[in-house]
N, C-alpha and C positions, 0 to 999 in steps of 0.2 A: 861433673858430679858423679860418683859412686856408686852402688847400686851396694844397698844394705842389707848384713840378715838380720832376723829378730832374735837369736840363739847366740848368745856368751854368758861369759861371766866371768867376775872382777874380784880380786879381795887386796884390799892395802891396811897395814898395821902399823903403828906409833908405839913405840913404848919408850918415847923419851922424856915424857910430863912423870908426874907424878903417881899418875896410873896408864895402865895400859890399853889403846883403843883399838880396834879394828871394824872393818866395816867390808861387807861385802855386797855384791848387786848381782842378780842374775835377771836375766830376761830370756823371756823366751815367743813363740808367735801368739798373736793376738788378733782380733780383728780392729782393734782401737787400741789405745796410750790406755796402759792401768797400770797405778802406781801406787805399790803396798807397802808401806814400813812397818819396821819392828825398832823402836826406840828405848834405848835407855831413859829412867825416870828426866834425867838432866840436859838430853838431849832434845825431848817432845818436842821445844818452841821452834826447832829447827824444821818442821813438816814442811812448812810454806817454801821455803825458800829452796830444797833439797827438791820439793816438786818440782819450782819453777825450774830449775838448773834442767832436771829430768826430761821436763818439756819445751826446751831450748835445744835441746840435744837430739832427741827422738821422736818420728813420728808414729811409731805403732809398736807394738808390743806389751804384753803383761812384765813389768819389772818389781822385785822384791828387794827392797831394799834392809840390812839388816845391821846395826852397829851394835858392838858387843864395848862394854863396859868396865874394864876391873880395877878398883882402885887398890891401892897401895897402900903400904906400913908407912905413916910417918913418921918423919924426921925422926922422933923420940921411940919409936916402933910401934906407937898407938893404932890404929884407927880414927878417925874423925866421926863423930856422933854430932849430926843435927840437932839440938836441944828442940827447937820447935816443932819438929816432925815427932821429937821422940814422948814429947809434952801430945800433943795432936793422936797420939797412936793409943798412948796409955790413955787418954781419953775415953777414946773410939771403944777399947776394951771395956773398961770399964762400966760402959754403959749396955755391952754386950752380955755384962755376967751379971747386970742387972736384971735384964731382960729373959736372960736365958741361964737358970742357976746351974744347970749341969754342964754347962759350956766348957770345955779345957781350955786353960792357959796355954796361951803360947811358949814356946821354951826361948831360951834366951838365944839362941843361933837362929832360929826361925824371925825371932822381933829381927836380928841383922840383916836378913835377906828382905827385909820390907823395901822396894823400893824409895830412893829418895831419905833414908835412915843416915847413911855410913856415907860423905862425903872423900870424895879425892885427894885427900892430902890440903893442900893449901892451895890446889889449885883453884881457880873463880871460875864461877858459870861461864863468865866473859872470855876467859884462858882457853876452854873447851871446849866452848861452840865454834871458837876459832879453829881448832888442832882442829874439829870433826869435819868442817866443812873443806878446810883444804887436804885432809884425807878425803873427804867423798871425789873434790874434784879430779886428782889424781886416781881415784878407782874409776869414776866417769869417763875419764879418755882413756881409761887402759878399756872400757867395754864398746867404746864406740869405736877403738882402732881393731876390737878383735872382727864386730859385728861388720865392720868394713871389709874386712881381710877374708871372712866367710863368705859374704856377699861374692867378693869377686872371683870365687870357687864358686859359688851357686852361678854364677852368670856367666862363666868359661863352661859348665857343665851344661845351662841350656842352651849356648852357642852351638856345645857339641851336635846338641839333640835336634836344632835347626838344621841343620848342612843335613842330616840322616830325612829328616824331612823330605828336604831339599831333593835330596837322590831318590827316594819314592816316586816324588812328584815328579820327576824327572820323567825315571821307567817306567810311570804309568802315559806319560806321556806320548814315550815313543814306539810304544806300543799298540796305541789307541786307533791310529790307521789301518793298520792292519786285522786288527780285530775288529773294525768296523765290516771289513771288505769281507775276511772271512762269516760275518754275522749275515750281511747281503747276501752274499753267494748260496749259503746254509735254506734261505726262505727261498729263493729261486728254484733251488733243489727238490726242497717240499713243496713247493706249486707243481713243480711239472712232475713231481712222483703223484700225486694227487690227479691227474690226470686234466686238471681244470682249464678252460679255456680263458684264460683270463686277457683282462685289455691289459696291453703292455703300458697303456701311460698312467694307466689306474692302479696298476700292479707297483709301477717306480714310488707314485705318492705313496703308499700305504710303505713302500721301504722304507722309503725319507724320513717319515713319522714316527717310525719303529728306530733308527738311524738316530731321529734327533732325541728319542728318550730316552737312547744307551750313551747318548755322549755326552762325556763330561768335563768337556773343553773348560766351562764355568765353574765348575767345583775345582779343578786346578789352577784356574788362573787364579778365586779368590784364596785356595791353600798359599799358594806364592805371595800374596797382599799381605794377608796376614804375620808371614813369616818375617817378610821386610819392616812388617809394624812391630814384631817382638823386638828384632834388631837394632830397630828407630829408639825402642824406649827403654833396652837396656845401653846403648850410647848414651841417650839421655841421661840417665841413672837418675837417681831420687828414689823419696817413696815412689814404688810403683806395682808393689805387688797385686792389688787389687785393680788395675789394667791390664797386667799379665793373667790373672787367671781369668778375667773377661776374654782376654783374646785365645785363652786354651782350650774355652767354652765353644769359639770360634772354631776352631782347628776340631773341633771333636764333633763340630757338627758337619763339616764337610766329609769329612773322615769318613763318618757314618752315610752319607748321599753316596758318596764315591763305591762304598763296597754294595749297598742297593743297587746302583746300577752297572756291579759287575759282568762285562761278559766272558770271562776267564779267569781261570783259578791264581792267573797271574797277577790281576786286578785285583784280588782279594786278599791275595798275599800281602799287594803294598796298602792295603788299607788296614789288614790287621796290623801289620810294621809300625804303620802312622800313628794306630792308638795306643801302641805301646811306647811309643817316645812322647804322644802327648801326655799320657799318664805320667811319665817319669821326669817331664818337665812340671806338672801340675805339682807333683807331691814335691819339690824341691824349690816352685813359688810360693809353695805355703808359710815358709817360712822367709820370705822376703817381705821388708818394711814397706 
């Protein structure tokens, strides 16, 4: 399975009925599935099922869904006028300039743009929810093949950003012995510049102690855990974004232990390295499903 991003967008157009449709979808990150439409009057009853489709397909992201409507000269060059809507509307006014005597009239181009007024040609409700839905389905897979396609650039780019990890944790690594030894040596030095007479078995423990609170043998072996477990779950693929930025949370807390208990400006180097590639993994999970 894939690993997804939450960032496309899709438009597919018809203009082979008797008007002309389009529809477009964007999505972008989200912490959940939110799914907005903007429907033409003729299209409304289609919400339910344009959802379901949406949430068959996707598990997270804000998506706006938007079909655009224009109907066509008939046959004769007419327009189609709704009698009932247009009976329903003159109504509605009328009771408005009852109510409210200085109210302006509508003009006759404004009554046209009433929703649900000026019908499609000869086309049927039946005709059009058909055209609109199998245009949604085809803008659907053209957003779920792009949010794929992104995905596997976001997740070739925090591969990258593992291996650099990787190499940190490396040279912090091979490094650690010997800045343990020169760390020992350095107190030895200051004991007997101090002139103190100290027990040598008493003098060892108190290194050891100092010895084990500079080593960070554990904060790199769980940086390495970790790295394997981002690896594991972009393999996996699926939604995963919201285990990847749990385990970036991970990585940024070792990050930060490791440069506290720096003993060299070498140590601190790969810890600040660390939190710039956790950072640049982080901002580039945020937009994965």
């Amino acid at each position: 399975m894939n690993v997804n991003s939450m960032t496309a967008f899709a438009r597919e157009s018809d203009d082979a009925g008797p008007g002309s449709l389009a529809v477009e979808i964007r999505s972008v990150n989200h912490r959940y599935l939110d799914c907005q439409f903007k429907l033409p009057e003729g299209l409304r009853n289609l919400e339910p099922a344009l959802r379901e489709r949406l949430q068959n397909r996707l598990s997270r992201g804000k998506v706006e869904v938007q079909f655009r409507w224009q109907a066509q000269a008939g046959h004769d060059g007419a327009l189609v006028i709704n009698p009932d809507q247009l009976r329903a509307l003159a109504s509605a006014m009328a009771q408005v300039e009852d109510a409210i005597s200085q109210a302006r009239p509508p003009s006759s181009l404004e009554i046209l743009h009433w929703p649900g007024l000026v019908e499609g040609g000869s086309e049927d409700s039946e005709a059009l929810a058909a055209r609109a839905l199998s245009l949604f389905d085809s803008a659907l897979e053209t957003l779920v093949e792009t949010r794929n396609r992104e995905g596997t650039k976001l997740a070739n780019f925090i591969r990258e950003r593992l291996s650099g990890v990787t190499r940190e944790v490396n040279a912090a690594r091979e490094r650690m012995p010997e800045l343990l030894a020169q760390q020992h040596e350095r107190m030895k030095t200051r004991v007997t510049d101090l002139g103190v007479d100290a027990d040598p078995e008493r003098l060892e423990q108190e290194l050891a102690i100092v010895a084990q609170k500079a080593d960070v043998d554990e904060e790199l072996d769980r940086l390495v855990a970790h790295v394997e477990e981002v690896g594991r779950v972009l393999d996996k693929g699926g939604p995963c974004g919201r285990r990847l930025d749990f385990l970036m949370q991970e990585l940024n807390r070792e990050a930060n232990t490791l440069s506290s208990k720096s003993l060299a400006t070498s140590t601190t180097q790969n810890a600040v390295e660390l939190k710039v590639l956790i950072e640049q993994m982080r901002e580039q999970i945020q937009n994965l499903e």
